[in-house]
C-alpha positions in Angstrom: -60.3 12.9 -24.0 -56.9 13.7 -26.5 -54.9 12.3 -22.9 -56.5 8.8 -22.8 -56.5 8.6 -26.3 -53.0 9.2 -26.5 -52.5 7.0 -23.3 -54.2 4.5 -24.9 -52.3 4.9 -28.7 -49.0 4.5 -26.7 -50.5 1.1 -25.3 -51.0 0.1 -28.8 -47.7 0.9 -29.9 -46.2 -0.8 -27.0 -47.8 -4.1 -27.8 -46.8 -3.5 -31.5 -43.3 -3.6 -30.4 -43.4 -6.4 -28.3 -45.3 -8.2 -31.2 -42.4 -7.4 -33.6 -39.8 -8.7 -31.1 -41.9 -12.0 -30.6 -43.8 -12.8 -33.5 -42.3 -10.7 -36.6 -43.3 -8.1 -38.9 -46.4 -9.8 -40.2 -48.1 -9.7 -37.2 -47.1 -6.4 -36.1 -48.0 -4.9 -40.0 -51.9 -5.7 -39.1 -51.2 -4.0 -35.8 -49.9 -0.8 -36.9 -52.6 -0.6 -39.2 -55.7 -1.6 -36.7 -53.5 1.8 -34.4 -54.5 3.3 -37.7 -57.7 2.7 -38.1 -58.3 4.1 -34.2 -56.5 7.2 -34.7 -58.4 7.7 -38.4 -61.7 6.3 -36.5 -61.4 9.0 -33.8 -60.2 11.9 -35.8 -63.4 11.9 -37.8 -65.8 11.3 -35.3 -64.6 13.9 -32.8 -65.6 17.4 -32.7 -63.1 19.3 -30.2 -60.2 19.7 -33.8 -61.0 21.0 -36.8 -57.9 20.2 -38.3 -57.8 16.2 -37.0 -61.5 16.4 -38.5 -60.7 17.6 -42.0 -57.2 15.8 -42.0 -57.2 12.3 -40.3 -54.2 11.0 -38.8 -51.6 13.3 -40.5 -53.7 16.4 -38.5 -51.4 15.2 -35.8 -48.5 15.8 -36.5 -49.0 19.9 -36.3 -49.8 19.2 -32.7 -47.2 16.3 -31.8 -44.4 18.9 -33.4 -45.9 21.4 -31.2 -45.8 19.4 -28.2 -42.8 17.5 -28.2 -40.4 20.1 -30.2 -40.9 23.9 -28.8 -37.7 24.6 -28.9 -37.2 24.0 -32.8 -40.7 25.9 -33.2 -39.5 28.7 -31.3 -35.7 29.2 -32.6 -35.7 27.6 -36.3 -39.0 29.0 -37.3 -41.3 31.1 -34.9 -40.6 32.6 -31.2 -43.5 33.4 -29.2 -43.1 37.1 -30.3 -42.3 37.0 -33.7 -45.4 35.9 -35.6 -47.0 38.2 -37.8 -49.6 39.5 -38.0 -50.1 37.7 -34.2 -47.5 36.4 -32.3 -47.5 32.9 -31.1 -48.1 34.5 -27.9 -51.6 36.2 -28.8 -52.6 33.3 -30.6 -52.7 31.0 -27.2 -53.7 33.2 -25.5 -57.4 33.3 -27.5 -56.8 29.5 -27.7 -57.0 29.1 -24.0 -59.6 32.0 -23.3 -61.9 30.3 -25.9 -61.4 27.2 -24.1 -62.0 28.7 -20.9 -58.3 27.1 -19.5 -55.8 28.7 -17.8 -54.6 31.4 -19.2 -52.0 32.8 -17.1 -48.7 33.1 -18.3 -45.3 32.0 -17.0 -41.9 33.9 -16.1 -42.5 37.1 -16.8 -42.9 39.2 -19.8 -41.2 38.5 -23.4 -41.8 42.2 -24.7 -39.3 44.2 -25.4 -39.6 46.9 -22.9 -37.5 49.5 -24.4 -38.4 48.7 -27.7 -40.5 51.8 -30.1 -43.8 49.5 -29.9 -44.0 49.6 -26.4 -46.8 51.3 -24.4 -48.4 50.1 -21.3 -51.3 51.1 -19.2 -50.2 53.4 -15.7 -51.7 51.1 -12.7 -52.5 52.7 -9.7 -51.2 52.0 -6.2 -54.6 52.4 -5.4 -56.3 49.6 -7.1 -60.3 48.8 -6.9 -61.8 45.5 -7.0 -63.0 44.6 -10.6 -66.6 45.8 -11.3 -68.9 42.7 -11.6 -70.9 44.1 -14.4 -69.6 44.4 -17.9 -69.6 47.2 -19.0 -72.4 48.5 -21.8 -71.9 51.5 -24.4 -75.3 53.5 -25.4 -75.4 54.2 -29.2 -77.7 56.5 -30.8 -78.1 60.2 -30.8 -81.1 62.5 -31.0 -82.1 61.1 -34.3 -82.3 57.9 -33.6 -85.5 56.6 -32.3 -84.0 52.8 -31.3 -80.7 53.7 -29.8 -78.6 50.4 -28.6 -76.6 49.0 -25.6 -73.7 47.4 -26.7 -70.7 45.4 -25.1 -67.0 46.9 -25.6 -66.0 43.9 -27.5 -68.1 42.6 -30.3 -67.2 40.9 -33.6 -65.9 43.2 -36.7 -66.9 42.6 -39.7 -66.6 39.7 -41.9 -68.7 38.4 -44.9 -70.6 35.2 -45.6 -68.2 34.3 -48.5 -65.4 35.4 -46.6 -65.9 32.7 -44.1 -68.0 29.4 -44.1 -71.3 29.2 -43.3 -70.6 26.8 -40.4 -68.0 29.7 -39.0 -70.9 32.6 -39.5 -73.1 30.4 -37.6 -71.1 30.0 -34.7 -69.8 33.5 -34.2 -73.8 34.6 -34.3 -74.2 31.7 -31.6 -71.9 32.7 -29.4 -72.7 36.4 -30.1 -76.7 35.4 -28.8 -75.4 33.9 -25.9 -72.8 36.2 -24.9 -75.1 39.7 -25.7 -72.7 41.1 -28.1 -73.2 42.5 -31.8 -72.1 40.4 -35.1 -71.3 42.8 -37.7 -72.4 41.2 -41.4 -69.6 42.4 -43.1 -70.2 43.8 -47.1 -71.4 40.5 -48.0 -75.3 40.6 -47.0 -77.2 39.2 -44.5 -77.6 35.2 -44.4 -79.8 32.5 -43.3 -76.5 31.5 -41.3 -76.7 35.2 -40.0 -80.3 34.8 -38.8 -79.8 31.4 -37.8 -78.1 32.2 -34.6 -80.5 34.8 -33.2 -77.2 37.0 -32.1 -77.4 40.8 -32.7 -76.5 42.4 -36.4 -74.9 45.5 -37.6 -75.6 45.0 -41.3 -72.8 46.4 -43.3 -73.5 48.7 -46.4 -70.6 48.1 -49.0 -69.7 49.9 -52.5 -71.6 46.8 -53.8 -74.6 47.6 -51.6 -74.8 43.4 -51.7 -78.6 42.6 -50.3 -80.4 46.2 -51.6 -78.9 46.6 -54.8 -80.8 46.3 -58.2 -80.2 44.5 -61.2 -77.3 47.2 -62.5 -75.7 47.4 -58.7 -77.2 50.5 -57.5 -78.3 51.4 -54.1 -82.3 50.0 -53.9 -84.1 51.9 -51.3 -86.9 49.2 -50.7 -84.4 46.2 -50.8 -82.2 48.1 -48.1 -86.1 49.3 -46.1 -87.0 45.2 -46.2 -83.9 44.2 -44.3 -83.1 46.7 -42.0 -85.9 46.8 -40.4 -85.8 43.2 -39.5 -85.5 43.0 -35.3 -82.6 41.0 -35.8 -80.4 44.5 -37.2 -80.0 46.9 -34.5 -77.5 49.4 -36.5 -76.6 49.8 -40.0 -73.2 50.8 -40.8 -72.1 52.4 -44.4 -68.6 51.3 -45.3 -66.6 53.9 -46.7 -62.9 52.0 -46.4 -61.4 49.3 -44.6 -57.7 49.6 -43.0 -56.5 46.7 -45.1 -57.3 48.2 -48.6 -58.7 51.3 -48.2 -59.7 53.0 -51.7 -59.9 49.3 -53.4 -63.3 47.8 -52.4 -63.7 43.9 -50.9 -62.3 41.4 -53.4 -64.5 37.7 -53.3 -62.5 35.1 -55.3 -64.4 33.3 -58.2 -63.7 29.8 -55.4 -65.6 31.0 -53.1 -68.9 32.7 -54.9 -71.2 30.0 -54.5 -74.6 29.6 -56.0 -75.7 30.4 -52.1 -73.4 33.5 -51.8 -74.4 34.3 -55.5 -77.9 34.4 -54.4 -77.7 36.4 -51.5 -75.7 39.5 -53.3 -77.4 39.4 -56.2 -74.4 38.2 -58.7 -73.4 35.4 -60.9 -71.9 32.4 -59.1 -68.3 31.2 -59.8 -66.9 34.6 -60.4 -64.5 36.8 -58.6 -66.7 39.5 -57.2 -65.0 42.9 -56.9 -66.7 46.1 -55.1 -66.3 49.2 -56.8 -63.5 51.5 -54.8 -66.3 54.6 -53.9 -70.2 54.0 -53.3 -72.2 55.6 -56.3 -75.5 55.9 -54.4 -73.2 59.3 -52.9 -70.7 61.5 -53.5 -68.7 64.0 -51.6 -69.2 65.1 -48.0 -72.7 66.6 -47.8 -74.0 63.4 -49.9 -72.5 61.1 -47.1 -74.4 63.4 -44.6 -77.7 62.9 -46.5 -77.4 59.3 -47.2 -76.7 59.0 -43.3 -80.2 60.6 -43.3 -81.7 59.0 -45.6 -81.2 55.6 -44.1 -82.1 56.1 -40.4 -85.2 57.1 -42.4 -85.4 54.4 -44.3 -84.4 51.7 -41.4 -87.2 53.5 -38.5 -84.3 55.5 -36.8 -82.0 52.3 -35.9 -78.5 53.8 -35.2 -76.7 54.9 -38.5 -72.7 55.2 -38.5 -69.6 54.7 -41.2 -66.9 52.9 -41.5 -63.6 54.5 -42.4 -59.6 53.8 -42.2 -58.3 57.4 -42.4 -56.1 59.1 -45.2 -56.3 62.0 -46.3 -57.7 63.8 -43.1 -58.9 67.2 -44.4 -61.8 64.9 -45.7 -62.5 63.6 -42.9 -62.6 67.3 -41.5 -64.8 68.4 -44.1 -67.2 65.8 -43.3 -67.7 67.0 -39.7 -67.8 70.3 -41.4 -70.8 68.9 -42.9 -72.7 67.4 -40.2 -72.8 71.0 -38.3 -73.9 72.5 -41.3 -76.6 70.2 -42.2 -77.3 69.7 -38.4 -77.4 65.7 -38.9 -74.7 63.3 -38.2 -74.0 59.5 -37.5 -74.8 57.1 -34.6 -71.4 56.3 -34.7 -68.6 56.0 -36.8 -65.9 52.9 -36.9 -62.3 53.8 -37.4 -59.7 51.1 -38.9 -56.5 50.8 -38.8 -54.1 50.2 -41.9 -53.0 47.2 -39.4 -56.7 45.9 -40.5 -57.2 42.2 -41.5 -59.2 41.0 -44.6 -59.3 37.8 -46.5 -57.8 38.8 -49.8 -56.1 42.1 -50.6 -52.9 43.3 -52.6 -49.9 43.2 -51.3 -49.1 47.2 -51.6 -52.9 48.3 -50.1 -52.1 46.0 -47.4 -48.5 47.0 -46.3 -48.6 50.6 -47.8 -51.9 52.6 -47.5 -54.1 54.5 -45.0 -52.8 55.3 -41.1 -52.1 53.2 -38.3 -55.1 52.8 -35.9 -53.4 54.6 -32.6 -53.3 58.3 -34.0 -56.4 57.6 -36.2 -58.4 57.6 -32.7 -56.9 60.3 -31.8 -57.3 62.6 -34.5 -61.1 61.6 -34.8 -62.0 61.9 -31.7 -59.8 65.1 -31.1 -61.7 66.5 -34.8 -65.2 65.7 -33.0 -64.2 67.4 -29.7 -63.7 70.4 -32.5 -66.9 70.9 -33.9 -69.1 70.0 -30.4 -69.4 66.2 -32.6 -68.4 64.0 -29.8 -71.1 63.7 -27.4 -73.5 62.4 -29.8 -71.1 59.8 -31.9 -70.1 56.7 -30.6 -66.1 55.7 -32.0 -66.0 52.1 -32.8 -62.1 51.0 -32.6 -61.4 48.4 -35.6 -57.6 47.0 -35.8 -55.9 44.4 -34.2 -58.1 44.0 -30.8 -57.6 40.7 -29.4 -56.4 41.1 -25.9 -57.6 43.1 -23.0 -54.7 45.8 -22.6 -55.6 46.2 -26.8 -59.0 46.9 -25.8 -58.3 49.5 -23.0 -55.7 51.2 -24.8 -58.1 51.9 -27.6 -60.8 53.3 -25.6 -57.6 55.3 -23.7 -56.8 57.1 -27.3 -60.8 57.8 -28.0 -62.8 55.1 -29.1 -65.9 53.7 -26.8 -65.4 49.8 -28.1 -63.8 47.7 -29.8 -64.6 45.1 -32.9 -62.3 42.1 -33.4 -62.2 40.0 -36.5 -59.6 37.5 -36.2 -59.6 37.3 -32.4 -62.8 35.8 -32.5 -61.3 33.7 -36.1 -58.7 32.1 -33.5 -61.5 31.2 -31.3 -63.2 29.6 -33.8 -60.0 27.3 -34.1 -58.1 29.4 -37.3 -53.9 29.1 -37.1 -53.2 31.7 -39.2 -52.5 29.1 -42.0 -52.7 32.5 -44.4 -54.8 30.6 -47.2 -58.0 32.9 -46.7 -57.9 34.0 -50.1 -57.3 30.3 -51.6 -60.6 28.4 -50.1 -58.2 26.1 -48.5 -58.5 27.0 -45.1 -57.2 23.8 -43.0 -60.2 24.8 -39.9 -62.6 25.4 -42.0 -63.1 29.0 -40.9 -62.0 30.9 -44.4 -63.4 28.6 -47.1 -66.6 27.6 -48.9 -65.2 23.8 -49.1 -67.6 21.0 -47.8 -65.0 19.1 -46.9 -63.5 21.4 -44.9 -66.1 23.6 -43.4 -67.7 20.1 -42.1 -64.6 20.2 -39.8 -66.0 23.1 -38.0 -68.2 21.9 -35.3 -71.1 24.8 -34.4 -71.9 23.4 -31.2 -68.1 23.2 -30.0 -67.2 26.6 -31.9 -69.6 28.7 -30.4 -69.4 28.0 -26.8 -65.1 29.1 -27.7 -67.0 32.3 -29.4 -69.1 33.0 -25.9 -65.7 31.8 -23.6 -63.2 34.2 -25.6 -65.6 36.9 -25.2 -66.2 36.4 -21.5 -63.1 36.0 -20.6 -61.5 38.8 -22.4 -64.2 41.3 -21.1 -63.3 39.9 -17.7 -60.0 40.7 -18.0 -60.2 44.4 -19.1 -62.5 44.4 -16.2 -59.3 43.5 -14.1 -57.0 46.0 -16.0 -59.5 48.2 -15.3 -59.5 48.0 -11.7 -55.5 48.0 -12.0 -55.9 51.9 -12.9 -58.4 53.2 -10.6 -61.5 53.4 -12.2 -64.6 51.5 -12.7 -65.9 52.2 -16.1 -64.3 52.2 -19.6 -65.4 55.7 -19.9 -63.2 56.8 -17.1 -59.9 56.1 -18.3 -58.2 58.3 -20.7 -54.8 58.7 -23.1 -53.3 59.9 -19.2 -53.3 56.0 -18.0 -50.9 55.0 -21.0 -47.1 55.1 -20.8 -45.8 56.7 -23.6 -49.1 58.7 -24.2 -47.8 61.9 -24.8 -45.3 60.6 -27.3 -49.0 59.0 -29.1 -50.2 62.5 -29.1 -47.1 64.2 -30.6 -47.1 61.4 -33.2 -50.8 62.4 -33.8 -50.1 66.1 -34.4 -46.8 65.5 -36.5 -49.8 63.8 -39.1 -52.0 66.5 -38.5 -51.1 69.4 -36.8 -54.2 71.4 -37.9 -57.0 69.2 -36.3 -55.9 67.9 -33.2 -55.1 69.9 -29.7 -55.0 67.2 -27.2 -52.6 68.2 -24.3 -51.4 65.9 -21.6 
C-alpha cells in the first residue's frame, strides 16, 4: 500500500514539475499543496504507522531518511550494533517478525566475535528437525491446586499508566490469540486488561495498587476479589525490578489519569511513587508466609516473586526459609540490572543490582542447594527479545522468559526514550489522546501474536541446531564461553553456587 502510494506521490510531483516548466509557479503552488492534502489525507486515515498517524506528513521524513540515507544513519549517528539499549539490529529484527516478513539477514554476522560480550550456543553436527509443537512449561508445586501451562515467551511486566490503554489492549489481544501470559505490571488490573481475554499474572507491588485500603496497606478482600477472577492464572509479589531495585515504580503526575487514579486507588494528576519495601511483610520468613497467605487467599493459583538480585545472602536466607517453614513459591522471576522501565534515575539504572546471566545461575545453583528446584519455576526477566536471548537464558537456569520492550517494538515503539515524558511519538508509552489514537488495536495485535510466533519458531530452530527437542534439555554445556559464565558467577558468590562444567 506505502509502494503505490509513493508510486503514485512521485506521479504527482512529476506533473508539478512539468506544470512549473509550462505554466509557472501559480499553477504548480495549488499542486504541491493538493500532493499535500493526499499525503495528510492518507496519513490519517491509515492504520499500518503510528507515527504517519499521530504526525501527518512530516511522520515521513523518519522513514524517507531511513530509506534513502543508511549510510549517514549508520556512520554519523547509529550503526546496526551500536544502539543502546537495542541495537539497530534487534530492533528490525522484531519489526519484521511482528510483521511476519522476512527476517533473514544478509552477509554474515556484525558481532564482534572476539569481543568480552560474546557467547554463542554449541550446535551439533548432529542436528534434529525442529519440533512442531511449542514448547509448554508446568507451573505450580504441591500447593497449588490450579497449576498452569505456560509458553517460554510471554510479556513482562508493564503497567496501565506506564503504557496506553490502546498498547495494553493489544499486547492482551495478541497474548489471547497467541496462548501466552500478560503480566499486569504494579499498576492494577484494567478494563483494557480484561478487555482482551489474554491470560494475566497480576503483579503485587510495594503499592499493592488494586487491594490496597484507604492508607495504602495490603487489603486481604480487595486482593481475594481479583485474584480469583478466571482471567488471573498466577499472582506474582514484586520484591525489585532490575532497573531500580530498592526504589519502588515511579508514575509521573502526566500520566495519572482520573482512569489510572481510579483503578489504584490514588489522586489523579500526581506523581505516584511506590514505597522502596512492601509493609504488608518483613524479613524472610514474612515473605514465606505472605507467599502462603495468598495462594490461600487466591484458591491455590500459582504464587511466585519477583526479584533483581543484590545482596545474595538474602536471597539465601530466604530459601533458608522455605525449608524451614516447608512452603515456598510457584515460581520466582529473576531480573536483570539490564531491566527496562519507563522512568527511573539515572544511578539505579546504570549502577545497582547484578547483571541477569550470573543472577540465573546463582538462583538456580542456590535452589539445587536446598532440594528447592524441582518445585520452583525460574522466570528469566532482562533483555529477551531474540531467540538465542531466549535459549541462552534457559541454558544458565531459568524455564522462560518475559520480554517487555520486545513485544514494545512490536507494538511499533523506536526507542524514541520519552517513556517518562507522555510524549511517546507511537503512542505506546503515553496517556495522550492524540497520540495513543495513533495506535491501531487491530493492526498492533496481530504484530503482538506474529513477534511471538515467530520468535518461538525460531528458538524451536536453534533448538534443533543443538541436539535436543525440548527447552528443558539444553543446559549452560551448549554455550560458548559457559564455563567462563560460571566462574564469573562464583567470583560474586563463591559460597552458594557449585556448578561445574
Amino acid at each position: 500500500m506505502r509502494t503505490l502510494f509513493f508510486v503514485a506521490a512521485f506521479i504527482l510531483i512529476f506533473v508539478t514539475a512539468l506544470s512549473i516548466y509550462f505554466f509557472g509557479f501559480g499553477y504548480s503552488f495549488l499542486a504541491i499543496l493538493l500532493i499535500l492534502l493526499v499525503v495528510g489525507f492518507y496519513d490519517v486515515l491509515q492504520k499500518k504507522h503510528a507515527i504517519l498517524k499521530n504526525f501527518p506528513i512530516v511522520g515521513h521524513f523518519r522513514y524517507m531518511f531511513e530509506a534513502i540515507s543508511p549510510e549517514i544513519q549508520q556512520y554519523f549517528i547509529e550503526s546496526n550494533t551500536d544502539g543502546r539499549p537495542f541495537s539497530r539490529n534487534l530492533r528490525s529484527l522484531v519489526y519484521r517478525r511482528a510483521k511476519n516478513v522476512n527476517d533473514t539477514h544478509p552477509f554474515g554476522t556484525q558481532r564482534d566475535l572476539g569481543g568480552e560480550e560474546y557467547m554463542a550456543l554449541r550446535h551439533s553436527i548432529y542436528a534434529v528437525k525442529p519440533i512442531e509443537e511449542e514448547p509448554r512449561i508446568f507451573i505450580g508445586s504441591d500447593f497449588c491446586t490450579q497449576p498452569y501451562s505456560a509458553s517460554i515467551l510471554n510479556i513482562s511486566a508493564m503497567s496501565f499508566g506506564s503504557l496506553s490503554s490502546n498498547a495494553i489492549l493489544a499486547l492482551n489481544k495478541g497474548a489471547k490469540k497467541g496462548g501466552f501470559f500478560h503480566n499486569t505490571g504494579e499498576g492494577g488490573i484494567s478494563s483494557h486488561h480484561r478487555e482482551g481475554g489474554g491470560d494475566l499474572v497480576w503483579q503485587i507491588g510495594t503499592g499493592y495498587f488494586g487491594c490496597r485500603d484507604e492508607e495504602g496497606n495490603f487489603d486481604p478482600e480487595k486482593f481475594k476479589e481479583k485474584a480469583n477472577w478466571p482471567q488471573v492464572k498466577m499472582i506474582e509479589i514484586k520484591l525489585s525490578q532490575g532497573a531500580k531495585p530498592g526504589h519502588g515504580g515511579v508514575l509521573p503526575g502526566v500520566k495519572n489519569t482520573e482512569e489510572i487514579a481510579q483503578i489504584r486507588g490514588v489522586k489523579a494528576g500526581e506523581t505516584i511513587l511506590s514505597p522502596p519495601a512492601h509493609t504488608a511483610f518483613s524479613g524472610p520468613k514474612g515473605l514465606v508466609e505472605f507467599v502462603g497467605k495468598l495462594r490461600k487467599l487466591s484458591g491455590g493459583k500459582p504464587i511466585g516473586f519477583k526479584l533483581c538480585i543484590g545482596r545474595t545472602e538474602e536471597f539465601v536466607n530466604v530459601c533458608k526459609e522455605m525449608v524451614a517453614q516447608h512452603t515456598w513459591p510457584d515460581f520466582i522471576t529473576v531480573d536483570g540490572a539490564e531491566g527496562g522501565t519507563g522512568a527511573a534515575p539515572l544511578e539505579f539504572s546504570d549502577s545497582v543490582g547484578l547483571p541477569l546471566e550470573p543472577s540465573l545461575i546463582f538462583v538456580n545453583g542456590t535452589l539445587e542447594k536446598y532440594h528447592l528446584r524441582e518445585h520452583i519455576r525460574i522466570i528469566a526477566s532482562g533483555k529477551a527479545i531474540s531467540a538465542f536471548s531466549i535459549l541462552k537464558n534457559i541454558a544458565l537456569g531459568a524455564d522462560i522468559c518475559n520480554s517487555a520492550r520486545g513485544f514494545m517494538f512490536s507494538l511499533g515503539c523506536i526507542q524514541a526514550l520519552r517513556c517518562n515524558t507522555n510524549e511517546c511519538p507511537t503512542g505506546v508509552a503515553t496517556q495522550k489522546a492524540s497520540l495513543t489514537k495513533g495506535l491501531v488495536v487491530s493492526d498492533k495485535s496481530e504484530r503482538v501474536y506474529n513477534f511471538h510466533k515467530n520468535t518461538v519458531h525460531a528458538v524451536q530452530e536453534l533448538l534443533g541446531a543443538t541436539g535436543h527437542t525440548h527447552t528443558s534439555e539444553i543446559s549452560i554445556h551448549d554455550l560458548v564461553k559457559g564455563d567462563e559464565m560460571v566462574k564469573l558467577a562464583n567470583r560474586y558468590f563463591p559460597d552458594t553456587v557449585n556448578t561445574q562444567v
